[in-house]
Residue, then its C-alpha position, 0 to 999 in steps of 0.5 A: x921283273x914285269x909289273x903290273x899296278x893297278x890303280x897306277x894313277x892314284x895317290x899309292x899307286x903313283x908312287x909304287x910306278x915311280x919305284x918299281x921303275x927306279x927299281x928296274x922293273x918293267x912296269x905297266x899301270x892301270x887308270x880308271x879315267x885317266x892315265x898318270x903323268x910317269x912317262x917310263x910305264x906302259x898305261x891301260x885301261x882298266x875298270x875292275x868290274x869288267x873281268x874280260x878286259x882284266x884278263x886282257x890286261x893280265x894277257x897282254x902285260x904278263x906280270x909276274x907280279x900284280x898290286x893291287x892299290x885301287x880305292x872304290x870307297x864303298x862301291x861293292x862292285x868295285x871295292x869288294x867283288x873287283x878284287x876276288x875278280x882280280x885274285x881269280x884272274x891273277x891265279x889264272x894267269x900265275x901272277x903274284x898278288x898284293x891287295x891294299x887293305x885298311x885299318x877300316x875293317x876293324x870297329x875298334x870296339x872292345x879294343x884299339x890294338x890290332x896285329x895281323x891275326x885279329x878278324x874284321x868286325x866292319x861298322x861301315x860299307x866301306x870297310x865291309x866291302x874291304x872285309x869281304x874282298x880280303x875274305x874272297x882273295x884269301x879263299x882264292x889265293x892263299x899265297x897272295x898278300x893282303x896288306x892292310x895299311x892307316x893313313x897315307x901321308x907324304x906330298x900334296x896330293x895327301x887328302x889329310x895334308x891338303x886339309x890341314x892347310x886348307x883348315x890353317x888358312x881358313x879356307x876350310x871348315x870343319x875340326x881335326x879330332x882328337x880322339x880318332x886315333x891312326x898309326x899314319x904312314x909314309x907313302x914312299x915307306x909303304x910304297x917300298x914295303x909292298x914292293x918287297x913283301x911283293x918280292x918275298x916269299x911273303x904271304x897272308x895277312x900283312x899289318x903295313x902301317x907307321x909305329x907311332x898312333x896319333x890322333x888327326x889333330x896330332x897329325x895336323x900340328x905336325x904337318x902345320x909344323x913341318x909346313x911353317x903354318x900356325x899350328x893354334x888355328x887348327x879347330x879340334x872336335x870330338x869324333x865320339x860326339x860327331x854324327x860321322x860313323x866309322x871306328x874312333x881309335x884303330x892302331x895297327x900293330x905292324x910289328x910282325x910284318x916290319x921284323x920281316x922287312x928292311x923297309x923301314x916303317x917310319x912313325x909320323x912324328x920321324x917322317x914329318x920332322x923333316x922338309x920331306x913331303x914325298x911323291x903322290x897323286x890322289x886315292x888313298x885306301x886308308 
């Protein structure tokens, strides 16, 4: 099967190259400024704002399937409107779509738990442009998945993990909170997961995340464990009392979605009890 991955050169996308070819598929790739360092992919150049050069990419390549792992923070033209750009020319072309979404596009007010039925209520550019692009790819492409995921953890690359050992030898300042609760998951698990629900008959709404829900500063001591460092130099800090904005306790409830995968969505207390640190280069959606 062709593939197509965009945002091939960031942190997931990196990792869903390197599995699509060990998986046989013939695989291509997109960069924003520079191609990835997996040799086996064809890379192109790709900025989601320009629905010509899309189509190019779509004519050129001929996936049969198309995921989408791109993370504009909360630039609207890239994070909202590219993707609707992306599930119109996808649709043009017969491709099959899946989109990375995030726990972002949930507030966590009134509750924490959220499977794959609840509706976006956003408090942050970011996750209303996240919102707006699921709402616009689900009115375009019904059969697309939209996979919404937490944390990504797995390899240096990780923005949490570099920060954890940047915070344990003290060449970071800052806090782990507490109470800013996740559901993180492998990047190699969620990786595998796309792939498959790619390759399925799957459609709709998707919670793809790890089954254990943990606190940044519980996630830390866990990476600290696992990397030999001191766990006790971690600083902690109370998100509700920090000016940052942004949901506290989000937990997707991935329970439906794992029924239908033989993918395993491992909780951050199995994948960091083990020297595993996984594959990776840098953006993560979460």
């Amino acid at each position: 099967m062709d593939v197509l991955i965009v945002g091939g050169s960031g942190f997931l996308g990196s990792e869903l190259v390197r599995q699509a070819i060990a998986a046989g598929h013939t695989t291509a790739a997109s960069f924003a400024t520079r191609p990835g360092s997996i040799p086996d992919a064809t890379w192109y150049a790709l900025d989601l704002r320009d629905a010509a050069r899309l189509e190019a990419v779509l004519a050129e390549v001929t996936p049969s399937l198309v995921v989408n792992a791109t993370s504009g923070g909360s630039d609207w033209a890239v994070t909202a409107e590219g993707p609707v750009r992306m599930a119109m020319a996808t649709a043009k072309y017969g491709c099959r779509l899946v989109h990375v979404s995030t726990d972002a596009v949930f507030s966590g007010v009134g509750r924490v738990t959220y499977d794959q039925t609840c509706r976006p209520d956003p408090v942050t550019p970011y996750g209303a442009a996240k919102a707006a692009a699921e709402t616009g790819i689900g009115l375009l492409d019904p059969d697309a998945v939209i996979a919404r995921t937490s944390l990504i953890i797995g390899g240096s690359q990780s923005e949490h993990e570099r920060a954890v050992h940047d915070l344990a030898v003290g060449v970071r300042t800052g806090v782990l909170f507490t109470d800013d609760i996740r559901c993180p998951v492998h990047v190699a698990d969620l990786a595998a997961a796309l792939l498959e629900l790619g390759l399925s008959g799957a459609r709709g709404t998707h919670h793809v995340a790890g089954s254990d829900a943990v606190s940044r500063h519980a996630l830390g001591v866990l990476i600290a464990q696992r990397d030999g460092l001191d766990a006790a130099r971690l600083p902690t800090g109370l998100r509700a009392e920090s000016t940052l904005p942004g949901p506290i306790d989000v937990r997707l409830d991935s329970r439906t979605t794992q029924r239908q995968l033989t993918t395993r969505l491992r909780g951050a207390h199995q994948f960091l009890a083990t020297a595993d640190r996984g594959g990776g280069s840098t953006d993560s959606p979460g």
